[in-house]
Every structure is written in C-alpha cells, then in structure tokens.
KEKE-3310 file (N, C-alpha, C; in steps of 0.2 Angstrom, whole numbers, plus 5000, padded with zeros to 4 digits):
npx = (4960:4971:4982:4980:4989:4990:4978:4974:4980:4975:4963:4964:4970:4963:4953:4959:4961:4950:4946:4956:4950:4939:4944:4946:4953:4963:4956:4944:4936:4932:4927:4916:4910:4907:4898:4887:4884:4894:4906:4921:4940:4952:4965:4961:4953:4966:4976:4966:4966:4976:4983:4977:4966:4953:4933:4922:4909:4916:4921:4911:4904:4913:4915:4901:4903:4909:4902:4902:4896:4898:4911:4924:4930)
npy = (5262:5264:5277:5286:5295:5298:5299:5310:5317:5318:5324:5335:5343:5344:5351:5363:5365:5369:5381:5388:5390:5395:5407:5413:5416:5410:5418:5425:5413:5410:5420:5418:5407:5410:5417:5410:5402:5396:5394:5401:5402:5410:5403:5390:5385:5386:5378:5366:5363:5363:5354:5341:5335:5335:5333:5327:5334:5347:5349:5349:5359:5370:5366:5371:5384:5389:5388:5377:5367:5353:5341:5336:5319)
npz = (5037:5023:5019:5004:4996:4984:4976:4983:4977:4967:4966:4973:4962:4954:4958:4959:4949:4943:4951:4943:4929:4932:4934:4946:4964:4977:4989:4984:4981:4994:4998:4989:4995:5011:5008:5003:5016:5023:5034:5032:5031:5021:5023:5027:5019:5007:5011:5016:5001:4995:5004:5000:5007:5010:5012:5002:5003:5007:4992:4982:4987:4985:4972:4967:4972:4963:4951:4945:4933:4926:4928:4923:4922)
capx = (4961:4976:4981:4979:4990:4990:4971:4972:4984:4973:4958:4967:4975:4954:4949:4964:4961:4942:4950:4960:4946:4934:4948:4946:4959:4956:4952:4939:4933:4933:4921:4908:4909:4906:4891:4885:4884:4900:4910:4929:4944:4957:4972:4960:4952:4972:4977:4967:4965:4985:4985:4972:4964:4946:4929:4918:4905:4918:4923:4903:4903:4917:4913:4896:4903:4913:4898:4904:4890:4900:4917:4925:4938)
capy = (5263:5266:5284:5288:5301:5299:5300:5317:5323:5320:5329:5343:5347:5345:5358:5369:5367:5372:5389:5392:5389:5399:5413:5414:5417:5406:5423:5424:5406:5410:5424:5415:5401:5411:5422:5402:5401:5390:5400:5397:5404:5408:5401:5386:5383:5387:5373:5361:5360:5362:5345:5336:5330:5337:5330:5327:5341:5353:5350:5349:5366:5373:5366:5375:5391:5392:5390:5371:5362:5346:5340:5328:5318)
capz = (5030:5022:5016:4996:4994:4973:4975:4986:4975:4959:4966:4974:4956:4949:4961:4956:4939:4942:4954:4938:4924:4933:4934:4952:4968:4984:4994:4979:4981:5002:5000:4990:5002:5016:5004:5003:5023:5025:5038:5030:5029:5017:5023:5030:5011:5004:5016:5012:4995:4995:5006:4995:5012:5011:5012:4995:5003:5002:4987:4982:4990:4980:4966:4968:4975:4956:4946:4940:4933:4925:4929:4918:4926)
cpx = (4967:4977:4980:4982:4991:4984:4972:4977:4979:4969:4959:4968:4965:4951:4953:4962:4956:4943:4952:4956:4941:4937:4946:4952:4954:4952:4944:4935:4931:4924:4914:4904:4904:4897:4888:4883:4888:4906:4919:4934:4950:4962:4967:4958:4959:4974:4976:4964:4973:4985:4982:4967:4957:4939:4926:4913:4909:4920:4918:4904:4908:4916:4906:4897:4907:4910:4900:4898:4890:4907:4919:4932:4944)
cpy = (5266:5275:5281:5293:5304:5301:5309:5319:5324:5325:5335:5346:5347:5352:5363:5372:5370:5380:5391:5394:5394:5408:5417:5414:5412:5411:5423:5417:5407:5413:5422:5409:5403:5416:5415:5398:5396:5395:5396:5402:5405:5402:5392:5381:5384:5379:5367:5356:5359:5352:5340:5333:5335:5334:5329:5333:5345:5353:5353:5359:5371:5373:5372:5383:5395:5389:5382:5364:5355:5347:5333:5326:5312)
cpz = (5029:5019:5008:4993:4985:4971:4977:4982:4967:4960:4968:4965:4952:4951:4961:4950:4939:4945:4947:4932:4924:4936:4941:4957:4975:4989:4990:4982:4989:5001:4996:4994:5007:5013:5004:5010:5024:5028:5036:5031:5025:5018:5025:5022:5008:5008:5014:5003:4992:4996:5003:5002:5013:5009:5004:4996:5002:4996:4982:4983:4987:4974:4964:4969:4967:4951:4943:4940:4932:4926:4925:4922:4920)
residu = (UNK:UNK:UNK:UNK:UNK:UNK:UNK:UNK:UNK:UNK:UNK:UNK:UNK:UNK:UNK:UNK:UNK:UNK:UNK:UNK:UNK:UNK:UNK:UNK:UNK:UNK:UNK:UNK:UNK:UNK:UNK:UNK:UNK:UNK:UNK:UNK:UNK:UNK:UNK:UNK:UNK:UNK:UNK:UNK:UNK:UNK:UNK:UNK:UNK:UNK:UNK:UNK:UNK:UNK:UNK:UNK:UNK:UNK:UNK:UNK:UNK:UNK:UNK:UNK:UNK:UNK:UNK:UNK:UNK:UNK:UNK:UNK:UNK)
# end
C-alpha cells in the first residue's frame, strides 16, 4: 500500500485541534490514556500524533480520553 502522507497529515492536525479545543497538553491527554488502561507515554503519544502515523484505535482512544463525542471533518 502506498504511503498517504496528506491523509496522515490531515488527521494528525484533527487530533491536535481536538488536544487544543479541549484545552489540553499531551502530558495531560498521556495521563488520562493511561487512567483509561492504555499504558502510553508522552513523548510516544507526542510522537505519533506529530508523524500522523497511528492506528484509528488510538485515535478512538484519544478521542475518548478528551471527552469528544462528535467530530466533524
């Protein structure tokens, strides 16, 4: 499969906006991850929401972990 990098960059900058909207930090966004039983790490969550290359669960699971009940794209 080819890369997507214009994809991995739209949804990276979705889940920023959603970190920024919900007036959160990634350490913030880390620790209700890990209060949600997903063993994370900052720099590993800074990382890859930075490179845009992460699963749809995590994103599910972030999105979740900052309260986001609709997402409009």
């Amino acid at each position: 499969m080819a890369d997507s990098p214009e994809y991995e960059k739209k949804i990276a900058l979705i889940l920023k906006s959603e970190i920024k909207r919900a007036g959160l930090t990634y350490a913030t966004l880390t620790d209700k991850l890990n209060e949600m039983g997903f063993a994370e790490k900052e720099a590993n969550v800074r990382n890859k929401i930075g490179r845009g290359k992460f699963s749809a669960a995590f994103m599910t699971q972030c999105l979740d972990a900052l309260g986001v009940r609709d997402l409009r794209l």
